[in-house]
N, C-alpha and C positions, 0 to 999 in steps of 0.2 A: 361144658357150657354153663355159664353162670347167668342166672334169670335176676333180671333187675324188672320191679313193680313200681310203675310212677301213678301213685296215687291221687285225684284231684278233684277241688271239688267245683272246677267247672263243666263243662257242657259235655254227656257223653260220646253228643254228635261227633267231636273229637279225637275221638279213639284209634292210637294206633300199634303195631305189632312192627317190630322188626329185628334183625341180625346184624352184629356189626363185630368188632376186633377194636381192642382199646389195654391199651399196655401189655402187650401180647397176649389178652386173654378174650376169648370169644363172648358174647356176651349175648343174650335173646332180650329184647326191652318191649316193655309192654305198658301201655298208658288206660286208668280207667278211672272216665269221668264219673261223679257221681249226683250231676246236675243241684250241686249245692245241698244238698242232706248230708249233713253230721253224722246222724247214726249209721247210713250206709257206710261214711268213711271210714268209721270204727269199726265196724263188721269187717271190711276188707281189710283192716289194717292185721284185724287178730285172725282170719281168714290167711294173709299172707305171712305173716310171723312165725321164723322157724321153715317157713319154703323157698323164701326166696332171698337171696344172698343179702339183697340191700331192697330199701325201697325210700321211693322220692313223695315227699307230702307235699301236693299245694295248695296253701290255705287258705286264696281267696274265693270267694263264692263269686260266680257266674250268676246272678242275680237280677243285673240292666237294673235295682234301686237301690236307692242311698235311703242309708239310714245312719244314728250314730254308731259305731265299731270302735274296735280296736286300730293301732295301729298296722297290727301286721294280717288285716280281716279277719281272726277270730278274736274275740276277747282273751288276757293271757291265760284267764282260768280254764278257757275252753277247749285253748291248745296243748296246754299242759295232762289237760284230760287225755287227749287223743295220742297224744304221744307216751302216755303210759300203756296204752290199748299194746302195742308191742315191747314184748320183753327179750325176745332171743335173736330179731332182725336189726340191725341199723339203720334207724331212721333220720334222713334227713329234709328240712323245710327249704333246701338252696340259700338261706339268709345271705352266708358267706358271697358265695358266686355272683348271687343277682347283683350284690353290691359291687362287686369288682366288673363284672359285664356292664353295669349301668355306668357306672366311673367310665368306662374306659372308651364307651360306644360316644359317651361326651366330650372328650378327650380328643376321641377319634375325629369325630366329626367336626371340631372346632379347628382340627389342622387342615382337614383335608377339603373344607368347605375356605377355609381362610377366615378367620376371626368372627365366624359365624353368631356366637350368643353374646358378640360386645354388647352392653349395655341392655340385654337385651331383657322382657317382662315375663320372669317365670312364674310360673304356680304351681305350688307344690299339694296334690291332694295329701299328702303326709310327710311333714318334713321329718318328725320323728322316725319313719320306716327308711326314709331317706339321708340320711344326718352327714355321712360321707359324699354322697352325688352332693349336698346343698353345699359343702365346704368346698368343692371343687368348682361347682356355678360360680362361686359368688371369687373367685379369681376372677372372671369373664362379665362379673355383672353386679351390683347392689342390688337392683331392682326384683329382687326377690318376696314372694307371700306364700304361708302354709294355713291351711285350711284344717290342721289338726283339731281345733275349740270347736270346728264347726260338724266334721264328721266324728268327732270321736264325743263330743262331749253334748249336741247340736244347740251352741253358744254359734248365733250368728255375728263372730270376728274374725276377722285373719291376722296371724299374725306377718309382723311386716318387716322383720329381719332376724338375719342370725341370732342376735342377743337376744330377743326374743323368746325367740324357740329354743335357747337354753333356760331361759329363766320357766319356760312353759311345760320343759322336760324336767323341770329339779321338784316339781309337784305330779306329773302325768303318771305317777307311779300310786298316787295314792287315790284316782281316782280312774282305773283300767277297767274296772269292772262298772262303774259306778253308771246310772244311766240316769237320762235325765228326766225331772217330773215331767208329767202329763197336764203340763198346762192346754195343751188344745191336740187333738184326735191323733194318730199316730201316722192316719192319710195327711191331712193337712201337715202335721211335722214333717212329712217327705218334702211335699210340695215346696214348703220353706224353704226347707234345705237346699234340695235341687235350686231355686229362685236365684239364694245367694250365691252360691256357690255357681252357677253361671253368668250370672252378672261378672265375678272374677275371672272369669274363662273367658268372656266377651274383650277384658282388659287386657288379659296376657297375650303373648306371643308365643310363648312356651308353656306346655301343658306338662307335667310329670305325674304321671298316675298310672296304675296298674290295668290294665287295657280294658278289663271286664267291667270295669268303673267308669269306662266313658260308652256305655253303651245308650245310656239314658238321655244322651244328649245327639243337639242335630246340626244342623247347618247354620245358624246361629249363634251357635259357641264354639262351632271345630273349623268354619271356613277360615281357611289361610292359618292355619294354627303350623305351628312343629310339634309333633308330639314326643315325649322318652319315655317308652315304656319296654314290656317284655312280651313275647309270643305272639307274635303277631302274624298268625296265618295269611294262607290265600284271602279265606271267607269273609277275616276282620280285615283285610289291605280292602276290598273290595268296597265294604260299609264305608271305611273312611272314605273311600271316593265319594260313593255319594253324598258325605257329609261335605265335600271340599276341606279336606283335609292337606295341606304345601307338602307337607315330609313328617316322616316317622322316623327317629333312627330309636331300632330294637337291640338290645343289649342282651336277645336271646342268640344261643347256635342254632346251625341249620346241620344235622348228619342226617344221612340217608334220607335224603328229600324232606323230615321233617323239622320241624321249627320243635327245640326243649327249652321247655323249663328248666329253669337253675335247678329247682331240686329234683329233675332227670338226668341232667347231668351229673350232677354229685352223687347221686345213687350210682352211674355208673362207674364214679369215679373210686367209689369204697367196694364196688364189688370188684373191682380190676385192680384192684391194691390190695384187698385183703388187708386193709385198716380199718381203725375206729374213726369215726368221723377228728374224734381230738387227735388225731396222728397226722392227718394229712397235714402237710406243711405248703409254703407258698411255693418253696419251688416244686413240690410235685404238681400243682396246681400251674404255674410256667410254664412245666414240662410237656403236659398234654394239650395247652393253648395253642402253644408253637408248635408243638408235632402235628396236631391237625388242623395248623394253617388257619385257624378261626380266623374270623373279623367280623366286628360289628356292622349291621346290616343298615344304611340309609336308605330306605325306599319315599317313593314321590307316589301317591296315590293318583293323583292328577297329574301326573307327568313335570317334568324337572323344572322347578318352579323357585324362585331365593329373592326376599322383600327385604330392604336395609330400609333404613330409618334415617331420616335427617331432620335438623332445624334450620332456620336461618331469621335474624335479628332484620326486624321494619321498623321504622320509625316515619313519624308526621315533617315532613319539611315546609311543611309554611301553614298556617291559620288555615288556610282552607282545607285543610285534612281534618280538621272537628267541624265543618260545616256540612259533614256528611251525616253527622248525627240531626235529625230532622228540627229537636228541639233549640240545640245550639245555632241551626242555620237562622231558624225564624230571631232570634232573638238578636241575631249581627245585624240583622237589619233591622231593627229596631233603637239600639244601646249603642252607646258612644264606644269608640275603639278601647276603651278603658278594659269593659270588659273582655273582649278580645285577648288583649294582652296579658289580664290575669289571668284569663282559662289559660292559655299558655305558660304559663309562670308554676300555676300549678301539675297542673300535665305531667311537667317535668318528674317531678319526686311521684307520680301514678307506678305501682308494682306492674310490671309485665305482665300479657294478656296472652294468651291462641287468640289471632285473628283469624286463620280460617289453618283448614284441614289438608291439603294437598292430598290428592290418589289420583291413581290411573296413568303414573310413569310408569311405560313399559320399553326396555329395551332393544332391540332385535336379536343379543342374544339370549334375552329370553329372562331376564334379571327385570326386577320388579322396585320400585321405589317408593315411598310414601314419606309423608312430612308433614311440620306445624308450620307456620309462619308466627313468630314470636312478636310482638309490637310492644315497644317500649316508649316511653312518652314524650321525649325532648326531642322540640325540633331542634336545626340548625344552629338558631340563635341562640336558645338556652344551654343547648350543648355545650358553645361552645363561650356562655359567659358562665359556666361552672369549670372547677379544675378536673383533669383527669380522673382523680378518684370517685367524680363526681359518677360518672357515666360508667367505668370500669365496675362498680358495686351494682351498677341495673344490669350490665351484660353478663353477671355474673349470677345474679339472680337467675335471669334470662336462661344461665348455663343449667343451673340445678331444675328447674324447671322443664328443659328439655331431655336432662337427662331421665327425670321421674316420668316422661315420655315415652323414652323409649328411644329416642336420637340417638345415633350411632358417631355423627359428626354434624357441628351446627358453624353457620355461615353468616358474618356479621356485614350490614348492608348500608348502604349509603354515609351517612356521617360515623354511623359508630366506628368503624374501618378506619377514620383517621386521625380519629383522637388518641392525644399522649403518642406511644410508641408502633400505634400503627400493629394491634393485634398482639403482640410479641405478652404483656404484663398480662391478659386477659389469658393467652391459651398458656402459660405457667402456672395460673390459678384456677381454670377451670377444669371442670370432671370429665372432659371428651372433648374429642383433636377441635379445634379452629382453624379455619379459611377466611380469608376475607374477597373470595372471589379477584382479585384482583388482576389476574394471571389470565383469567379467559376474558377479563373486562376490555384489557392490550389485546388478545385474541380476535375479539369481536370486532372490535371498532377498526382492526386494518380489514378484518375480512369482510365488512359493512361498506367500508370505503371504498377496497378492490372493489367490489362488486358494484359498486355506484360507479365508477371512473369506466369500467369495462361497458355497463350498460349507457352510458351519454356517449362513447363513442367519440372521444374529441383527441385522445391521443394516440400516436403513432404508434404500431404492434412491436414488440422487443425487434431484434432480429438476431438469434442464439440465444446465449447466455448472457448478452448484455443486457445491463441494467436497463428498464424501462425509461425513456425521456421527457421524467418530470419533476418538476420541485417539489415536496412536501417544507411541509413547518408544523414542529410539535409545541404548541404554546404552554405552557406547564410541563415542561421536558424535565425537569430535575425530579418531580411527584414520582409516585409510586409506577403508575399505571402512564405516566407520559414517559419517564426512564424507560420501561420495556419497550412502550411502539417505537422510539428511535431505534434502539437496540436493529429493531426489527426491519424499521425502511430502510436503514441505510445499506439494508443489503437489496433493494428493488430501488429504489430512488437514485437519480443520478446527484441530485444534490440536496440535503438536509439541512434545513434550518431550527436550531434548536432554542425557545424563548423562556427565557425566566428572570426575574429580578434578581435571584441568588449566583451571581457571579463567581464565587470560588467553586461551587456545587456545578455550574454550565464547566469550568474548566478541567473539574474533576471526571466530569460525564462527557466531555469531548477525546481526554485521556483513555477515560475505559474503551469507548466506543472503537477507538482507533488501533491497540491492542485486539481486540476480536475480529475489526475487517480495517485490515490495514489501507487498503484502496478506498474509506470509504473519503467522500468528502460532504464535510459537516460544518457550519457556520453558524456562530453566535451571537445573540440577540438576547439583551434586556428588555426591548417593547417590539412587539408581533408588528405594531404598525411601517417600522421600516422598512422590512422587505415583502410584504405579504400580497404584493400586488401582483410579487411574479410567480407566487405560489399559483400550482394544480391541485394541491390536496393540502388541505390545513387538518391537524386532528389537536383540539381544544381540553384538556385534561389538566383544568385548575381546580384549586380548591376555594374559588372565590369567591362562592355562596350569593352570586350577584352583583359583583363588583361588572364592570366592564373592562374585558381583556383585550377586545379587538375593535375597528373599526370595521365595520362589514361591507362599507360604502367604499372600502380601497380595494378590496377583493375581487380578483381578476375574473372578469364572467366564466360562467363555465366549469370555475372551480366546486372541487366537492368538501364540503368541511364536514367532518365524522365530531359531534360533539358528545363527549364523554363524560364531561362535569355534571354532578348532581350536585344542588340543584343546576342548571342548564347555562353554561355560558352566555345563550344566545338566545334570549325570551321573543315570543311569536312576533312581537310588534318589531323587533328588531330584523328577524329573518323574514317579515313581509316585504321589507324595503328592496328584496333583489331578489325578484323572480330567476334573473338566470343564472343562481345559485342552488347548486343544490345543498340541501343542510338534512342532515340527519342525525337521527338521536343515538349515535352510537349503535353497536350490532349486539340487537337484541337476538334471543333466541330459540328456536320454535323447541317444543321438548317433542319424545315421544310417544307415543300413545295419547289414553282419551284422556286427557287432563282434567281434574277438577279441583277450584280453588276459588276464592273470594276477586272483585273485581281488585287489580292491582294496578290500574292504569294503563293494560294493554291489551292486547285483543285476547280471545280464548288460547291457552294454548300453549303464551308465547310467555318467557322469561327475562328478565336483564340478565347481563350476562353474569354479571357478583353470584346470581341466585343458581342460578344455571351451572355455576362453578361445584357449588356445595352438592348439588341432583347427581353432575357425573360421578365426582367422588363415592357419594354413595355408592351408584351402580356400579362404579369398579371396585369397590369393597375394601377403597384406600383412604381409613379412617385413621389420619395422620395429620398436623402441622401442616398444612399444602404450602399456602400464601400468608404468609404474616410478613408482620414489620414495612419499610417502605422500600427496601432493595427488594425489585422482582428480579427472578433470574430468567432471563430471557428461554432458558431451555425450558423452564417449568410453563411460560405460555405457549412453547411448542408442542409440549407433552400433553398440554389439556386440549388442545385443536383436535391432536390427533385422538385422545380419550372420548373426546367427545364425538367426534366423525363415527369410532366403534361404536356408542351409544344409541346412535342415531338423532343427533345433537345438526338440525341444518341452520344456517342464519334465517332468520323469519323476513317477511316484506320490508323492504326497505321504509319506513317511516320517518315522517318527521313530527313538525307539531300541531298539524294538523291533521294528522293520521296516515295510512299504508301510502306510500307514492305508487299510483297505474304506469302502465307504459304510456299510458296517454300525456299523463306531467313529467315522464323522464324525456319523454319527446318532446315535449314544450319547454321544458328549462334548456334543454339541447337547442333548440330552433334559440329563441332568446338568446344563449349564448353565443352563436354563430353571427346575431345578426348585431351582438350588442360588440364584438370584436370586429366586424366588419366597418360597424359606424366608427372606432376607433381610428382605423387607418383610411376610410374618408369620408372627405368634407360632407357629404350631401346624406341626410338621414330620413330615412322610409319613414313614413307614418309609426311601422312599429317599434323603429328602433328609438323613436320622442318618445315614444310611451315608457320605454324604457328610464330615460333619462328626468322623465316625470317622478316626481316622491309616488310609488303604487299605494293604492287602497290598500290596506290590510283586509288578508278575509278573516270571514267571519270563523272565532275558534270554540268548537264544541263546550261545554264543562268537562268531557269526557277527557279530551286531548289535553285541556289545559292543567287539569291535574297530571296529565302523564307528562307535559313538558317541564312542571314542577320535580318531577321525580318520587313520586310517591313511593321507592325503595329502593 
């Protein structure tokens, strides 16, 4: 029987005895803490020296405070002491192991979680102790800081990348022992310390640090963290709950119900070899991984919990998006439109900002989401009297910005999405995947419409699998997000009509269309006004910025137009004129869980769909290229339906621009329709079907609503 001594200088509360078999040699293991006293360590070291085959040192002190140290918790002069204390045993600190368990547990976790540390905010209590795990982060991440200056030396810096930390290691040799003056009490230098150094922890996402070193901290710096560290008992799993702690992955073993330390393991790895520590090689080290079936251990303190990160790109689409600033508002009403237009002018070249925070996306499987809202400063018009390079150099800005976030994938929104090549030159140059929402945008707006057509009740029920019996017309049909919804009606429409001024582009899209559903029948149109009178469903997807694309006064009562365009095809003053129209803003959508975020023009809660596009992705942890360019591929808005449906992604109240339509105005645009059809085929007209044919009062439209029929993203 070969007796292995794991000597430590943390808590003796810890202490454990066991028997176990390890390269066919029987082995008795014994752990004794020595609650952070040196000279005990040393007494048991030369205590055990000469008794027992091997023995495992571990050097950090169980303490719960920070002060400056070493990198590997003792200073190297103090470990070199300790390690001379035995002369006839072989002594090992686990250096080797911990590094290969800590590599590997990251490793691990990154596959088996799915791209879990993309981009993600680590902190390293020591990058120096860590040098191999940081080279392996920083595959999965830049966003990398080592707090070495700060506990080793207590210089309140971090350093902020790799290069760094080498240029910080090519001098950390000549100042290992060196401690720092006594500018203020050695209490207050804790305090310091500790300050800075969780303000960093408040920042990160990922914590690396040696476990006994986050004892000093609370709920505050560990809620929602992941931590990588090593030995991480029942006792410590327990603490981090209370702190809210997401996940731990420990890059210790578990034998015989106990959790080891690297340098317990390696002690028993030299006493079942019968080598020098310099002998062991890698593959003997292989050999005993895989014989006893290890793996790194992911535990969830709070139960199975995973937060991705996203961006997504806003911008101002008309002057009144700075009149929300209080000083700018008073002063439009005062100053000739002059000013106006230069605050606009300059807007444009404004560096990108966080307008607000996003939390409390929660999924029902249980996946968690968080985000910026990015606001960049050109509206429409500036947008687009600059050349593409113009607006690509903000969004790209916009990119680095989110990436030093912590975004996993960012989502570019309303006009930025169609300048130059439609996404494609930005996500080539930028540092994490791009969407531009477009795919759930075609998504939305048929499943907005379905649902509007379903509730007024005005057409006949399928009967089988035939096509339901009604017209649509997709006005901007050749666009990004008009190409997908035909795609998509002419598999529910008995007949599609498809509009655009680009003629070779409509011949090219009636081509494609007829290859995918041979049966379908599709008819084309340069101006929406020739056939739109026998349309039931229009869905409006220009890039018109204002122009006028339809007459609304030929539109067949009763009809539901899904309007898509941002800014709005179809401004309030123009949809008051037919009440027995319904109009709505496209299929916005409700997210899930408690949402909180900055007013964005729509109710609590609820998302367009562009933005909505970027939230699923996150939560299904496909941080990739979704939607770029202007060909959407008709499958990828089916994939996001269905992604989204898993998410628990529901369409939100049907609105217009005047806000949520009740059942009470789906029933009065329904009645109205009924009666304004009625008066069509005869002569003699009700009281309320004159009212009809009367120009209506426009009602009255909130500020709230009138920025959201603007588009405010």
């Amino acid at each position: 029987m070969k007796n292995v001594i794991s000597i430590s200088l943390g808590s003796s509360s810890q202490d454990f005895s066991f028997t176990t078999r390890l390269l066919g040699r029987n082995l008795r293991v014994q752990r004794l803490g020595t609650d952070g006293s040196v000279p005990r360590t040393a007494r048991l070291l030369k205590q055990w020296d000469g008794q027992a085959d091997a023995i495992g040192l571990g050097v950090v002190k169980d303490s719960g405070r920070l002060r400056p140290r070493g990198p590997d918790g003792l200073g190297a002069a103090a470990l070199k002491r300790l390690l001379a204390a035995a002369q006839h045993t072989p002594v090992s600190t686990g250096a080797r192991l911990r590094e290969i368990f800590l590599e590997w547990a990251v490793r691990h976790a990154q596959t088996a979680l799915g791209r879990y540390f993309d981009n993600a905010n680590v902190l390293f209590f020591s990058g120096l102790a860590n040098h191999k795990l940081a080279l392996a982060m920083h595959e999965y991440t830049a966003n990398l800081q080592f707090a070495d200056p700060l506990l080793q030396l207590g210089v309140p810096k971090l350093l902020t990348s790799l290069d760094a930390l080498e240029l910080y290691a090519g001098g950390a040799h000549y100042v290992s022992d060196w401690s720092p003056p006594r500018v203020m009490p050695p209490a207050l230098m804790r305090r310091w310390t500790r300050y800075v150094l969780g303000k960093a922890m408040a920042r990160a996402t990922v914590v690396v640090a040696p476990v006994h070193e986050l004892d000093d901290f609370g709920l505050e710096e560990l809620a929602g963290k992941t931590l990588i560290t090593s030995h991480v008992s029942a006792e410590r799993l327990a603490r981090f709950k209370d702190k809210g702690v997401s996940m731990v992955v420990d890059g210790s073993p578990v034998i015989k119900g106990h959790v080891l330390g690297p340098e317990t393991l390696d002690a028993m790895i030299l006493a079942a070899s019968g080598k020098a520590p310099e002998d062991i090689l890698e593959d003997d080290i292989l050999e005993i991984i895989t014989g006893l079936k290890m793996e790194p251990r992911i535990l969830y303190p709070c139960g199975m919990r995973r937060t991705n990160r996203f961006a997504f790109v806003i911008h101002p689409l008309s002057q009144e998006y700075f009149k929300k600033v209080k000083a700018i508002d008073l002063l439009s009403r005062v100053s000739p439109p002059l000013l106006m237009n230069s605050l606009e002018k300059v807007m444009a070249y404004a560096p990108p900002f966080v307008y607000s925070k996003v939390e409390g996306i929660k999924s029902p499987t249980g996946v968690e989401a968080e985000g910026w809202l990015i606001s960049v400063g050109g509206t429409p018009r500036e947008i687009m009297n600059h050349s593409p390079e113009f607006t690509y150099r903000r969004l790209l800005a916009a990119a680095d910005m989110a990436k030093k976030l912590g975004a996993q994938i960012m989502g570019l929104g309303a006009f930025t999405k169609v300048v130059g090549d439609a996404g494609i030159t930005v996500a080539k140059r930028a540092p994490l995947p791009i969407t531009t929402g477009n795919s759930y945008s075609a998504s939305g707006a048929l499943w907005a419409a379905h649902d509007a057509v379903l509730r007024l009740r005005l057409l006949p029920a399928p009967q089988g699998k035939q096509r339901v019996k009604f017209k649509a017309m997709v006005v901007g049909a050749t666009g990004a997000i008009g190409s997908a919804c035909s795609r998509l009606l002419v598999r529910a429409a008995e007949e599609v009509t498809l509009v655009s001024p680009e003629t070779a582009k409509l011949l090219a899209l009636k081509e494609s269309i007829l290859q995918q559903t041979p049966d379908a029948k599709v008819v084309l149109s340069a101006q929406a006004d020739t056939h739109i009178a026998e349309m039931d469903m229009i869905v409006t997807a220009t890039s018109g910025a204002g122009k006028k694309v339809l007459d609304i006064m030929k539109v067949k009562p009763g009809c539901v137009i899904t309007d898509v365009a941002r800014p709005l095809d179809l401004p309030p003053e123009e949809v008051a004129k037919r009440p027995d129209v319904l109009v709505i803003e496209s299929g916005e959508i409700q997210l899930p869980g408690k949402v909180s975020m900055k007013n964005i023009g729509l109710p609590k809660g609820v998302a367009y769909a562009c933005l909505a596009e970027t939230i699923v992705l996150a939560l299904e942890g496909r941080f990739e290229n979704f939607t770029i360019g202007r060909a959407i591929e008709w499958e990828k808005v089916r994939e996001i339906y269905k992604m989204g449906l898993k998410h628990g992604m529901t369409l939100a109240a049907i609105s217009g621009v005047n806000g949520v339509f009740s059942e009470a105005d789906i029933a009065r645009v329904r009645r109205l329709a009924l009666a304004a059809r009625k008066r069509a085929t005869a002569p003699a007209a009700s009281a309320e079907t004159d009212a009809i044919a009367a120009p209506a009062r426009a009602p009255r439209v909130s500020r709230r609503r009138q920025a959201a029929a603007e588009g405010h993203a």
